[in-house]
VOTOR-742079 format. One line per field, with one value per residue: chain; x, y, z of N, C-alpha, C in turn; residue in one letter. Coordinates in steps of 0.2 Angstrom, whole numbers. Example, Ala and Ser with C-alpha at 12.3 -4.5 7.8 and 13.67 -1.06 7.14 Angstrom:
<pts>
kette	(A / A)
n_X	(66 / 64)
n_Y	(-28 / -11)
n_Z	(39 / 35)
ca_X	(62 / 68)
ca_Y	(-22 / -5)
ca_Z	(39 / 36)
c_X	(66 / 64)
c_Y	(-16 / 0)
c_Z	(39 / 39)
rest	(A / S)
</pts>
This chain:
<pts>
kette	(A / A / A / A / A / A / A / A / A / A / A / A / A / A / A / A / A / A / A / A / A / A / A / A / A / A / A / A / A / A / A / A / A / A / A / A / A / A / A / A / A / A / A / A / A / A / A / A / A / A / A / A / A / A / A / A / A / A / A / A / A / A / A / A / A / A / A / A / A / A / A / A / A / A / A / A / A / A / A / A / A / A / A / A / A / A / A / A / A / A / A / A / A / A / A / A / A / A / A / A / A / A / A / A / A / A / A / A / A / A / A / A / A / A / A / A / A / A)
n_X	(354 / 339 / 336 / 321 / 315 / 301 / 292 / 282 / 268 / 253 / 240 / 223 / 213 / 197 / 199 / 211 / 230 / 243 / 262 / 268 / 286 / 300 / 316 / 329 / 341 / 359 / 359 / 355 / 349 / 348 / 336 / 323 / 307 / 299 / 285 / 271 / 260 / 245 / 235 / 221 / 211 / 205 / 206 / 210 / 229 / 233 / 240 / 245 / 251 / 268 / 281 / 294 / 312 / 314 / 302 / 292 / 273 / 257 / 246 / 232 / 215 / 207 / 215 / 218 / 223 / 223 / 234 / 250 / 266 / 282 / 300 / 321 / 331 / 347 / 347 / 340 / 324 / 308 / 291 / 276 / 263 / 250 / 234 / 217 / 214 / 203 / 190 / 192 / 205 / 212 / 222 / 237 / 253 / 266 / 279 / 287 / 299 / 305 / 313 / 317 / 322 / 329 / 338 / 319 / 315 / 309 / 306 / 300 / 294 / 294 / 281 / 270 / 255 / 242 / 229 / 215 / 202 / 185)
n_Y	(173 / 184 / 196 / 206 / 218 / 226 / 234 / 244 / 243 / 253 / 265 / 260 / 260 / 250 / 238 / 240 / 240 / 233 / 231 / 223 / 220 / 210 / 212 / 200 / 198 / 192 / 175 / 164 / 151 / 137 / 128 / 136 / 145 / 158 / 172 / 180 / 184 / 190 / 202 / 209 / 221 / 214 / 202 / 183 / 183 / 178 / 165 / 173 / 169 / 160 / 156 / 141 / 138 / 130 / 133 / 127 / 133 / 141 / 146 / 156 / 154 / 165 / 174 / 167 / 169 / 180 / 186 / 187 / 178 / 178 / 173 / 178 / 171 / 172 / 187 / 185 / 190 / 192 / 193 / 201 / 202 / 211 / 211 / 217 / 222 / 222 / 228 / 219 / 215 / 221 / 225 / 224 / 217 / 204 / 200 / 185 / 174 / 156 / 141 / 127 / 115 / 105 / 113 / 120 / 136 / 154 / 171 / 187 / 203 / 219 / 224 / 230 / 243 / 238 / 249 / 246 / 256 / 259)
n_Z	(372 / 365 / 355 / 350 / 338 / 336 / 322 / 313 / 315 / 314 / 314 / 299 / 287 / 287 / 277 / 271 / 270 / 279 / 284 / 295 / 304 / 313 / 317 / 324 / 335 / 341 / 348 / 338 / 334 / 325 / 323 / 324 / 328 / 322 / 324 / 323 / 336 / 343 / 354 / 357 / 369 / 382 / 378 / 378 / 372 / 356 / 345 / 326 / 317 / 311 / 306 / 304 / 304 / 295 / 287 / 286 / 290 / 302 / 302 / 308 / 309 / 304 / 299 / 285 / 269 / 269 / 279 / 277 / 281 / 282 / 281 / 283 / 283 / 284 / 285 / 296 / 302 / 302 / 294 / 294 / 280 / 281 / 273 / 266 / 280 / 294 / 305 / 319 / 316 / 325 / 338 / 348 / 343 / 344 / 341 / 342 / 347 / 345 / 350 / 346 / 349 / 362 / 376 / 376 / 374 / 373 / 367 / 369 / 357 / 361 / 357 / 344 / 340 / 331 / 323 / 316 / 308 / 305)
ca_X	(350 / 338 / 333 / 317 / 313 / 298 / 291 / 275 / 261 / 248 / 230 / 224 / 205 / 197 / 201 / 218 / 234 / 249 / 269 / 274 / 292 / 303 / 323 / 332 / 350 / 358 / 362 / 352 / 349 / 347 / 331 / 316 / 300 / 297 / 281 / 268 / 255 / 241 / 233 / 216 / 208 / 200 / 205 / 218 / 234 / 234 / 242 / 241 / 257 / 274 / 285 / 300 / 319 / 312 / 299 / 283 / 268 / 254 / 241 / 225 / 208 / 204 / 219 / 220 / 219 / 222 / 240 / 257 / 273 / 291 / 306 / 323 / 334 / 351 / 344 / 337 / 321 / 301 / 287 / 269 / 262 / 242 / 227 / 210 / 212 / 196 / 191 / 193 / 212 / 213 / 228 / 245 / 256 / 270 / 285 / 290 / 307 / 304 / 319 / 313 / 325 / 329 / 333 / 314 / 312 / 305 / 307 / 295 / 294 / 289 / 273 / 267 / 250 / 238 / 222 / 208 / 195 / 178)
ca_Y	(179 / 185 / 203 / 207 / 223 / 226 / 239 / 244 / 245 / 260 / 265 / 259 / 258 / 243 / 235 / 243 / 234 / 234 / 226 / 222 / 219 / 209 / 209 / 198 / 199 / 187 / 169 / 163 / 143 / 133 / 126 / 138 / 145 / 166 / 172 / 184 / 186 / 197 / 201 / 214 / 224 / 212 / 196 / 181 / 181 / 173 / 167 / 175 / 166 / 158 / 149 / 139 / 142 / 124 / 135 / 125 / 138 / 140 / 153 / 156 / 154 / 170 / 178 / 163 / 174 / 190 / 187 / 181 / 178 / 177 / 175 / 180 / 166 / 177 / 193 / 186 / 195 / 190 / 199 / 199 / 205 / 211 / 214 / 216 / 221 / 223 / 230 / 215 / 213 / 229 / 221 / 224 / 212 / 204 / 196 / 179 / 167 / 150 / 136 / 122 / 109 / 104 / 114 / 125 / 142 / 159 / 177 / 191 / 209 / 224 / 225 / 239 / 242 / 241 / 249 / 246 / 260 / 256)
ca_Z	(373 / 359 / 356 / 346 / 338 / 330 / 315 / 308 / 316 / 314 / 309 / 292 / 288 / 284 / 270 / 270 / 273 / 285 / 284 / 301 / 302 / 316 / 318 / 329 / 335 / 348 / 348 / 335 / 333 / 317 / 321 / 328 / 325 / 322 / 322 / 328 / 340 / 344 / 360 / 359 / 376 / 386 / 376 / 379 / 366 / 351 / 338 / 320 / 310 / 314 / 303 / 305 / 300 / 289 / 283 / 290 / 292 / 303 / 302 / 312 / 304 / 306 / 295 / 282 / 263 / 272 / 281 / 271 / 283 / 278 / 283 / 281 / 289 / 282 / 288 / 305 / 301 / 301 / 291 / 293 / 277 / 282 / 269 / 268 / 286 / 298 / 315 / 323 / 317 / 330 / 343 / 348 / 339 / 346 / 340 / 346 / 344 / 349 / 351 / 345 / 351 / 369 / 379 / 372 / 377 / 369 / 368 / 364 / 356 / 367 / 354 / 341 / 339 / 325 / 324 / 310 / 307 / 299)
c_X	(348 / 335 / 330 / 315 / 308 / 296 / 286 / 270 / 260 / 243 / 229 / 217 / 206 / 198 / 209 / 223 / 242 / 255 / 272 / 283 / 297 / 312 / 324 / 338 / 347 / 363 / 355 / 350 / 345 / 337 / 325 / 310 / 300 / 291 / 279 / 261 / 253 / 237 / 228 / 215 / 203 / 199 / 210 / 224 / 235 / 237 / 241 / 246 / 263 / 275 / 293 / 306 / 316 / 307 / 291 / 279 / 263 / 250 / 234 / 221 / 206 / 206 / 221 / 218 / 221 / 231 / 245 / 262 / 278 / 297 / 312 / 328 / 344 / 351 / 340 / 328 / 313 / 298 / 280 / 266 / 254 / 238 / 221 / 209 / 206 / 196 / 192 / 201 / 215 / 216 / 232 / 248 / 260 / 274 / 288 / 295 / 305 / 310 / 314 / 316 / 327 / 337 / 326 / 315 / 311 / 305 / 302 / 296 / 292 / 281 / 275 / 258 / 248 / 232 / 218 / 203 / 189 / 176)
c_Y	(182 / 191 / 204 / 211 / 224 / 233 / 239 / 245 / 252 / 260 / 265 / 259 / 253 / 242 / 237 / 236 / 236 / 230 / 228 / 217 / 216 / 207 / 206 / 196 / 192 / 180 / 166 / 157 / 142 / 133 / 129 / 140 / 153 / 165 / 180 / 182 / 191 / 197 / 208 / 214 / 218 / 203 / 192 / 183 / 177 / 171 / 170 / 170 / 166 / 154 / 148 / 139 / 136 / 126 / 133 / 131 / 135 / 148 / 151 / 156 / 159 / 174 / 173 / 168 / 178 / 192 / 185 / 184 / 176 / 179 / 175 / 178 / 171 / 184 / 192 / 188 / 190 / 196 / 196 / 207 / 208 / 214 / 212 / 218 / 225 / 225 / 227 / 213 / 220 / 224 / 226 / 219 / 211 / 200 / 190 / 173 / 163 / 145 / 133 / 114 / 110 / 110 / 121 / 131 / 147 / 166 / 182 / 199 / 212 / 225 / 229 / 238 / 242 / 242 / 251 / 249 / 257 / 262)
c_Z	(366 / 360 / 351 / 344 / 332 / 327 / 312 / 307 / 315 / 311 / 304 / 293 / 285 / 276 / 266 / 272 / 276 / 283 / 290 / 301 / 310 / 317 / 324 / 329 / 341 / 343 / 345 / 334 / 328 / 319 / 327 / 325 / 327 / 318 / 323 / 333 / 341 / 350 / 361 / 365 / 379 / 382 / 377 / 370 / 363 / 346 / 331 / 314 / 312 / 308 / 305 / 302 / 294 / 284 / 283 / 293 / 297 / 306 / 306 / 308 / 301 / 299 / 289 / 276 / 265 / 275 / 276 / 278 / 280 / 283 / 282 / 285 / 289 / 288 / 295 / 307 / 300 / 297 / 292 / 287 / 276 / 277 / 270 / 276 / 288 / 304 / 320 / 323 / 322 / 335 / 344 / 347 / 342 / 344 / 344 / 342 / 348 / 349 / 349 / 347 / 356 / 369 / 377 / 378 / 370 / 371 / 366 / 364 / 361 / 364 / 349 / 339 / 332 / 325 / 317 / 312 / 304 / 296)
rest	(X / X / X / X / X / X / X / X / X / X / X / X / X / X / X / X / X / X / X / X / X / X / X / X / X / X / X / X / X / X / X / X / X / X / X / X / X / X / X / X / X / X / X / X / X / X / X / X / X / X / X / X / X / X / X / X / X / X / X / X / X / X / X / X / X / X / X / X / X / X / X / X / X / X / X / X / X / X / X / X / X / X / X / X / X / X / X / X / X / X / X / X / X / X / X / X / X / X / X / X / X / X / X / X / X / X / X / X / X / X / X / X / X / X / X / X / X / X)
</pts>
């Protein structure tokens, strides 16, 4: 069982920049994938950035330049570091643990929002 708590969100104008922040407690396994995801009013859930306890990234298009993830295999701990943000990175962010070895499952934060002004 894995418990996700995230930190950080809130209103920034554009061009400002944001540090979301996830802890996970639990039963933790060597080899997974912590990330985030975003999911704005009236669109499906995307991803924005995950890496693995190995350290392999993978960023959306959208936020390549603008996002930096890390993690913090010790301290349990993800980070999404956000600049330059814009009114389209406007979501609620969600924190995700992924297993990555048989048997796969995944866990996700309650959310926090972030909302970019113009």
């Amino acid at each position: 069982q894995v418990q996700l708590v995230e930190s950080g969100g809130g209103l920034v104008q554009a061009g400002g920049s944001l540090r979301l922040s996830c802890a996970a407690s639990g039963s933790i396994f060597y080899s997974n994938a912590m990330g985030w995801y975003r999911q704005a009013p009236g669109k499906q859930r995307e991803l924005v950035a995950v890496m693995t306890t190995g350290g392999r990234t993978n960023y959306a298009d959208s936020v390549k330049g603008r996002f930096t993830i890390s993690r913090d295999n010790a301290k349990k701990t993800v980070s999404l570091e956000m600049s330059s943000l814009k009114p389209e990175d406007t979501a609620v962010y969600y924190c995700n643990w992924k297993r990555l070895i048989p048997p796969t499952y995944e866990y996700w934060g309650q959310g926090t929002q972030v909302t970019v002004s113009s």
